[in-house]
C-alpha positions in Angstrom: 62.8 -7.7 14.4 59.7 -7.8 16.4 56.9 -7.3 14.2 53.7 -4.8 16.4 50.3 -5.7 15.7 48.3 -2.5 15.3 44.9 -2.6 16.7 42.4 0.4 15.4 41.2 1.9 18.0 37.6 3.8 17.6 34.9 4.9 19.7 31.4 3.1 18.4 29.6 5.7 19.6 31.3 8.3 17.8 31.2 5.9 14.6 27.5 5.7 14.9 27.3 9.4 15.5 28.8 9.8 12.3 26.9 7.2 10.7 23.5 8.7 11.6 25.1 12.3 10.9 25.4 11.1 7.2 22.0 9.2 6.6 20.5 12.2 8.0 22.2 14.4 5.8 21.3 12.4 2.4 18.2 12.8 3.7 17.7 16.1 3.5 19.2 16.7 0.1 17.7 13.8 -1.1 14.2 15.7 -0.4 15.8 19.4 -1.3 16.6 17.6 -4.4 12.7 16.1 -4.9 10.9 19.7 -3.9 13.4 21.2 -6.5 13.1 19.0 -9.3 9.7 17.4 -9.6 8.3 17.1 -12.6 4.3 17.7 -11.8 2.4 19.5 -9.9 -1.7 18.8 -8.7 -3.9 20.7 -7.6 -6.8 18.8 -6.2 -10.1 20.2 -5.1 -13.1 18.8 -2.9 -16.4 21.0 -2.8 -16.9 21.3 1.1 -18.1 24.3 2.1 -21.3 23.5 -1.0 -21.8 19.4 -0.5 -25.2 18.5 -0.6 -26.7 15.6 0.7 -26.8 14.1 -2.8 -23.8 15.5 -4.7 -20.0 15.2 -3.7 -17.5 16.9 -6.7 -13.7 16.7 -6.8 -12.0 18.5 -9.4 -7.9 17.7 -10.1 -5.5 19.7 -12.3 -2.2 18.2 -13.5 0.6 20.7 -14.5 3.8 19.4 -15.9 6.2 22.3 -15.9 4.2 25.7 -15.8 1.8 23.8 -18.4 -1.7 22.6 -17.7 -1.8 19.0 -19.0 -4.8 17.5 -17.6 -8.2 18.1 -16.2 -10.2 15.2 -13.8 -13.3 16.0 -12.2 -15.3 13.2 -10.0 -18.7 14.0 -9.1 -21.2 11.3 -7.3 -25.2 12.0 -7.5 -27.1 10.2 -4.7 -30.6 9.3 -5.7 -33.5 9.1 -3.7 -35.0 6.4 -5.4 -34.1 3.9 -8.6 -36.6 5.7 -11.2 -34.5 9.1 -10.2 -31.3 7.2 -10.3 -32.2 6.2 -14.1 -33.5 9.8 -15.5 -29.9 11.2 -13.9 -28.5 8.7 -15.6 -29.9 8.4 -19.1 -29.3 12.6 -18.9 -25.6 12.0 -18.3 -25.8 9.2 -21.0 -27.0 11.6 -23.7 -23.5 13.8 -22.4 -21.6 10.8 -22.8 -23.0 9.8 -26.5 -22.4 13.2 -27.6 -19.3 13.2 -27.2 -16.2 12.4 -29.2 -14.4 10.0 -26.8 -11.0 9.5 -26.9 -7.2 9.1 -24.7 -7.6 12.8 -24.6 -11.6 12.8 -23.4 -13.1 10.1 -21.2 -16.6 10.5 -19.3 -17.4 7.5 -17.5 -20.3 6.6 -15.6 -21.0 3.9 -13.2 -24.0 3.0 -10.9 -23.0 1.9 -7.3 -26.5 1.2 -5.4 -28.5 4.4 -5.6 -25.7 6.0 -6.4 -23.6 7.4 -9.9 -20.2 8.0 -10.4 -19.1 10.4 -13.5 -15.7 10.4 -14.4 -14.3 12.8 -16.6 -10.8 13.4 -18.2 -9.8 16.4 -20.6 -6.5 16.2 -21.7 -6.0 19.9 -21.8 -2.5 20.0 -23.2 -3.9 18.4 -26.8 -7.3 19.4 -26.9 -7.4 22.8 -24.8 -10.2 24.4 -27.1 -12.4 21.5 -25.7 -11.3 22.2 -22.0 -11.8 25.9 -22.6 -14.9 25.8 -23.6 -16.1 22.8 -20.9 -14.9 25.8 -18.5 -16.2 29.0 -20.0 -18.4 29.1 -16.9 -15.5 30.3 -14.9 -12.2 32.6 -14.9 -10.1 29.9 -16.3 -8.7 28.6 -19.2 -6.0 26.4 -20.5 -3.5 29.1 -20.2 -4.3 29.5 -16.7 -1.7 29.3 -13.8 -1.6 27.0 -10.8 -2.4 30.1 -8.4 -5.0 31.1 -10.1 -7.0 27.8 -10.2 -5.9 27.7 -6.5 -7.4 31.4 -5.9 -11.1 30.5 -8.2 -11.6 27.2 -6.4 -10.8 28.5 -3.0 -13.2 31.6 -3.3 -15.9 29.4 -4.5 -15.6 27.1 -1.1 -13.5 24.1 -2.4 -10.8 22.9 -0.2 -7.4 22.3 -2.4 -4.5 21.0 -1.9 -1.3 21.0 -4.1 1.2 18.2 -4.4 4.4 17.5 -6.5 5.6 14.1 -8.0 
């Protein structure tokens, strides 16, 4: 009995066709998959159409689910001088000391040159009386859906832009 050696015969370029086929493939579910199951949504909001010279504002809201969870607005005065640099800053202050500061409401404040960063966090989801009344100078309120922040910020001139995580 003889014994035959089989030998596989393929064609590496169809093998690598199918190869890239496939990683292409888990590709796309793999980000079908993301877009369909993330967990958060931002909205995030620079004032463009409004910046001054002296005052840049970003405002950010964090949904989990349909939920609003968390509010963070970024807003940098530029002074023309120190002595105006330290009355913006001792008015901020007072803000600062009267509040109740805690994981669910930070207000930071930080002098860069001539120059202060405020910082502030609500965590909306555990203290939305506080965020509601923060934003009783607008449309919008705890309960408020991610369209229409989206629609107030965009009519007042902000650019937004909306990501998932």
């Amino acid at each position: 009995m003889t014994k035959r050696k089989s030998e596989a015969t393929y064609d590496p370029k169809k093998a690598t066709f199918v190869i890239c086929v496939g990683v292409i493939a888990m590709i796309l579910l793999n980000l079908v998959y993301d877009y369909n199951h993330h967990t958060e949504t931002w909205i995030v909001c620079s004032n463009e159409q409004h910046k001054y010279s002296n005052y840049e504002e970003v405002v950010k809201y964090r949904y989990i689910g349909d939920k609003m969870y968390g509010f963070y607005r970024e807003e940098v005065i530029k002074a023309e001088n120190k002595e105006v640099l330290d009355n913006v800053y001792k008015t901020f202050e007072e803000t600062r000391n009267s509040l109740d500061l805690t994981d669910d409401l930070s207000y930071e404040l930080e002098i860069k040159d001539l120059s202060l960063n405020v910082k502030t966090y609500i965590g909306v989801d555990h203290i939305s009386y506080f965020f509601d009344s923060y934003i009783q100078s607008t449309p919008l309120d705890h309960k408020s859906e991610i369209e229409a922040v989206q629609d107030y910020y965009n009519n007042e001139g902000y650019e937004c832009k909306i990501s998932y995580k």
